[in-house]
C-alpha positions as CSV (number, residue, x, y, z in Angstrom):
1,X,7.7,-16.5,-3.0
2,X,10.6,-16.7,-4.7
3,X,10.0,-20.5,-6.2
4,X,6.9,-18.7,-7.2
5,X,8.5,-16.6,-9.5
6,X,8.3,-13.2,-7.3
7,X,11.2,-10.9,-7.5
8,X,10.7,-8.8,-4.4
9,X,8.0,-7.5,-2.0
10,X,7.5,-4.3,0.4
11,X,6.9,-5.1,3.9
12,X,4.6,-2.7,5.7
13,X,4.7,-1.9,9.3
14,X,1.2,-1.0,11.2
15,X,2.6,0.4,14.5
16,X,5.9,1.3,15.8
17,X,6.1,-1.8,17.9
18,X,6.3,-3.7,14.6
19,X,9.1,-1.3,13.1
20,X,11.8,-3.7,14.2
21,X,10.0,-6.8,12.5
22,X,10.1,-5.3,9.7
23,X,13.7,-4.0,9.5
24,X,14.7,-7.4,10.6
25,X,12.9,-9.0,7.5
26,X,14.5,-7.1,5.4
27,X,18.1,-7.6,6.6
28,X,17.5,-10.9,7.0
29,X,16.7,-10.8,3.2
30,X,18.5,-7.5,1.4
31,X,17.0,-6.6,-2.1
32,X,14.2,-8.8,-1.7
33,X,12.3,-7.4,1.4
34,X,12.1,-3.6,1.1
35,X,10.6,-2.3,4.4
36,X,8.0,0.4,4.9
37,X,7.6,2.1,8.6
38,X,4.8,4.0,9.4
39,X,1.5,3.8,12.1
40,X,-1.6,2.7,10.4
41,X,-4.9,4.9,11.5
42,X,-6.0,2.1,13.5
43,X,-3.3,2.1,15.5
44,X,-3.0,6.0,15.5
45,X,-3.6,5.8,19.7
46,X,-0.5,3.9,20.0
47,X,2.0,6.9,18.4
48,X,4.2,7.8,21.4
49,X,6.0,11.2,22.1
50,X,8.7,11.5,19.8
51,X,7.8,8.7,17.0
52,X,8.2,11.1,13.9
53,X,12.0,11.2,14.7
54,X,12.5,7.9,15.5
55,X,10.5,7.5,11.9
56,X,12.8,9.7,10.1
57,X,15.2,7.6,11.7
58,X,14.3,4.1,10.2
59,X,13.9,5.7,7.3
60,X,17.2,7.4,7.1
61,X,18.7,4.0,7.9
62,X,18.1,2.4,4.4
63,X,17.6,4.9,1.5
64,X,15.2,2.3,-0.1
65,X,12.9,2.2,2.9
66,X,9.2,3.7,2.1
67,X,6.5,5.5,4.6
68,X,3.6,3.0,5.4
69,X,1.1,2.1,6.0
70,X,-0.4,5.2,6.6
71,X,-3.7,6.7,5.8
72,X,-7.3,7.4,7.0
73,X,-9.8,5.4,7.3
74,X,-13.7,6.2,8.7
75,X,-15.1,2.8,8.7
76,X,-13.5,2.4,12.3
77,X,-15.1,4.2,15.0
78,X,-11.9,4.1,16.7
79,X,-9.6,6.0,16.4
80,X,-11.5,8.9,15.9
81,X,-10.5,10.8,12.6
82,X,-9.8,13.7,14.6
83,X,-6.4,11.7,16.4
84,X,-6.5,10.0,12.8
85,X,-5.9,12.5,10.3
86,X,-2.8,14.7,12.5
87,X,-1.0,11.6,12.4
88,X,-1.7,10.8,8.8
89,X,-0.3,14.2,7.6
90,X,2.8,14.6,9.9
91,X,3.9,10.7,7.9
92,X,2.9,12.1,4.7
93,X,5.4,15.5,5.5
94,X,8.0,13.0,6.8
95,X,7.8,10.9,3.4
96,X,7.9,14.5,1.5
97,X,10.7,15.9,3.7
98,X,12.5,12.9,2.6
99,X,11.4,12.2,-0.6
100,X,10.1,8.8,0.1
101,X,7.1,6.8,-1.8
102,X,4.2,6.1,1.0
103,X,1.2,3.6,0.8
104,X,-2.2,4.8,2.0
105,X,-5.1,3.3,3.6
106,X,-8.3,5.0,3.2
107,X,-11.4,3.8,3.5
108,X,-15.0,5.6,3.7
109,X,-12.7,9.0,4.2
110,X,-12.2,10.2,0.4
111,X,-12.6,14.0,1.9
112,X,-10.2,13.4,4.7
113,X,-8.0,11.9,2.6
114,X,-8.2,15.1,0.3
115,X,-8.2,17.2,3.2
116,X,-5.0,16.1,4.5
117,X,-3.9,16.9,1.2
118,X,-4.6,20.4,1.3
119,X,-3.6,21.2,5.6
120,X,-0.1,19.6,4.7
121,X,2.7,21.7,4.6
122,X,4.4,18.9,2.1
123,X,2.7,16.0,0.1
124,X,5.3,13.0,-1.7
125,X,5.4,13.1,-4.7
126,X,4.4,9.7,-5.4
127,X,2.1,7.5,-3.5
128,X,0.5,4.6,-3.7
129,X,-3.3,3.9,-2.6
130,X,-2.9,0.4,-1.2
131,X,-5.9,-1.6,-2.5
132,X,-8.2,1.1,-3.9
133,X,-11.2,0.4,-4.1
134,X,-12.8,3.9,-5.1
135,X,-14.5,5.1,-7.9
136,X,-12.7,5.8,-11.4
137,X,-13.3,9.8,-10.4
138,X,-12.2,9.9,-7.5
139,X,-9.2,7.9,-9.0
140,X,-8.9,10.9,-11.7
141,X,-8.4,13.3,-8.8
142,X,-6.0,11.4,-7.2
143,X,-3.8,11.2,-9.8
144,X,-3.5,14.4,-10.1
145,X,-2.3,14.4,-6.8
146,X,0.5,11.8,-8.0
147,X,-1.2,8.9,-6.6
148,X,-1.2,5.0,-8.1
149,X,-3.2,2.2,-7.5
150,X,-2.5,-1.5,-5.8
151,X,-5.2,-3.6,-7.0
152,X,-5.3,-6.9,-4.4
153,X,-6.6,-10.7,-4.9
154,X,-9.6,-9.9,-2.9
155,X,-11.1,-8.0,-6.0
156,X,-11.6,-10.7,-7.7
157,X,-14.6,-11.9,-6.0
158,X,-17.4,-11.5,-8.4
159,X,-19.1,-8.8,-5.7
160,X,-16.1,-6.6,-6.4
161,X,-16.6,-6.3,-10.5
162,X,-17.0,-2.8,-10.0
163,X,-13.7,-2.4,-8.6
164,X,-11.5,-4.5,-11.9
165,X,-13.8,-2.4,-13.8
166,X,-12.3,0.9,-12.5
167,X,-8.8,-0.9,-12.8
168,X,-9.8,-1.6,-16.4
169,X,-10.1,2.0,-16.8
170,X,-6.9,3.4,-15.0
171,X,-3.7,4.2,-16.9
172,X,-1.7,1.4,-16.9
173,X,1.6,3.4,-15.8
174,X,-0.2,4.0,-12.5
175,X,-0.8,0.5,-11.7
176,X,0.2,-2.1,-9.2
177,X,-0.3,-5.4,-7.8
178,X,-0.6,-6.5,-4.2
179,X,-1.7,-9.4,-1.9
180,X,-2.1,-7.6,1.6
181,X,-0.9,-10.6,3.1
182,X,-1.6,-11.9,5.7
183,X,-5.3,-10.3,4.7
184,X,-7.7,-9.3,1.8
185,X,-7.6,-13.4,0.9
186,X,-8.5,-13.8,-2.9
187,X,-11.1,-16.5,-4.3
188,X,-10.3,-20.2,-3.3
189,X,-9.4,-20.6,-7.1
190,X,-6.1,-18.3,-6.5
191,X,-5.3,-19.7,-3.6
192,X,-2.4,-21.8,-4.4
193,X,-0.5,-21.0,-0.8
194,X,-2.8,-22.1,1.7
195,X,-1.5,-21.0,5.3
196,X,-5.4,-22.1,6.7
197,X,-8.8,-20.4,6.5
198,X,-8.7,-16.8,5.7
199,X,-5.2,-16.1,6.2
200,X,-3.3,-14.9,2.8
201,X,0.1,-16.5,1.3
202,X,2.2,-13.3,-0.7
203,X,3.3,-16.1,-3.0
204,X,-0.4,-16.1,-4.0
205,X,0.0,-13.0,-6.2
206,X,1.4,-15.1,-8.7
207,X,-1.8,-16.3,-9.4
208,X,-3.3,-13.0,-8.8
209,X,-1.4,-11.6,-11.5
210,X,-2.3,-13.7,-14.2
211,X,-5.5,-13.3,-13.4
212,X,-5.7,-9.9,-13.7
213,X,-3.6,-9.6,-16.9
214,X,-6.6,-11.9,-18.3
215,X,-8.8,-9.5,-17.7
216,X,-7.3,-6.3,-18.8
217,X,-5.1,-7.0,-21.5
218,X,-2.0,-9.4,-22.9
219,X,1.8,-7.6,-21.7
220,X,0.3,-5.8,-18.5
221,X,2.2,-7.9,-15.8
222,X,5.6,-6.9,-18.0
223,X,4.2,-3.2,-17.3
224,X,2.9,-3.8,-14.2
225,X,6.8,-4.8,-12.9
226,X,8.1,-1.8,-14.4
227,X,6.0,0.5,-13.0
228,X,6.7,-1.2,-9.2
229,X,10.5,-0.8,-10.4
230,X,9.4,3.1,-11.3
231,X,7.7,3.3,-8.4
232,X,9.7,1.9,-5.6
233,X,12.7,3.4,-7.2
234,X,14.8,-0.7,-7.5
């Protein structure tokens, strides 16, 4: 990553049996590997008595940590939204409580996801919707909620157009880049990491990069790194 010209990454836990992973990444590499802890909705059945304070824990042991990934999602049949959703909310109070960014998942669960919004008792004031892959009004909304938007490699398969053509339309103050590695694997053409056959290299969002500044407009990725600078608060 870094021979590829990347200045830092966010590391995102799933589950809390991958907490320690991540903290370990991260002091293994400090100001580099920012960690993330949350439990990912499809992991929501693994959230053990007690987990939000040992949450607020992690967090509280490195101001720089963030809340993820977190989120809904209703593609999944399991778990069911209903263990989903409680889970979703209690993160999203911690990363409020502490005034920490969070990333969200949500897929086929725009209401829940707004929903969530409106039964929390606290909502961050900045979060990030991890690969979002909505429509530019639900975007609208969003933002008025204080979300931004990841856009990943795997948009640029020409099936997603739809997708860079909301991005196209987005502030660009509100706009980030991701990989999702290990997933979400771009086209072969921006695969210049190859770890084998549908598994995805973070040093591929160089490529990733350029290729969206192509096809918004010339100076985004110097925006683009000041807004992760805004965002993540580094």
């Amino acid at each position: 990553m870094r021979a590829a010209g990347i200045a830092g990454c966010v590391a995102n836990a799933t589950r809390e049996d991958d907490w320690e992973a991540v903290a370990a990444l991260a002091r293994e590499f400090p100001g580099y590997v920012f960690p993330a802890y949350g439990i990912h909705p499809w992991y929501a059945e693994t959230a053990a008595e007690g987990w939000e304070e040992r949450l607020r824990e992690r967090l509280l042991s490195n101001p720089k940590a963030s809340v993820g990934e977190v989120g809904v999602d209703g593609w999944v049949e399991s778990p069911r939204m209903e263990l989903q959703l409680p889970i979703f909310i209690k993160q999203a109070e911690i990363a409020a409580e502490l005034g920490r960014a969070m990333t969200v998942h949500c897929l086929k669960a725009w209401e829940e996801l707004f929903a969530a919004m409106d039964q929390a008792a606290a909502w961050p004031e900045k979060f990030l919707m991890h690969s979002f892959g909505g429509s530019i009004e639900v975007a609208e909304r969003l933002a008025k909620k204080g979300a931004w938007f990841s856009f990943s490699g795997h948009f640029l398969h020409p099936r997603k157009v739809k997708v860079l053509e909301v991005f196209q339309k987005l502030p660009a103050d509100l706009i980030l880049l991701e990989t999702d590695a290990p997933e979400m694997i771009p086209p072969e053409d921006f695969v210049k990491f190859p770890l084998g056959e549908g598994v995805n290299h973070p040093a591929n969002l160089r490529s990733i990069a350029e290729a969206f500044e192509r096809a918004t407009q010339e100076g985004m990725l110097g925006r683009i790194e000041q807004n992760g600078m805004r965002f993540w608060g580094i």
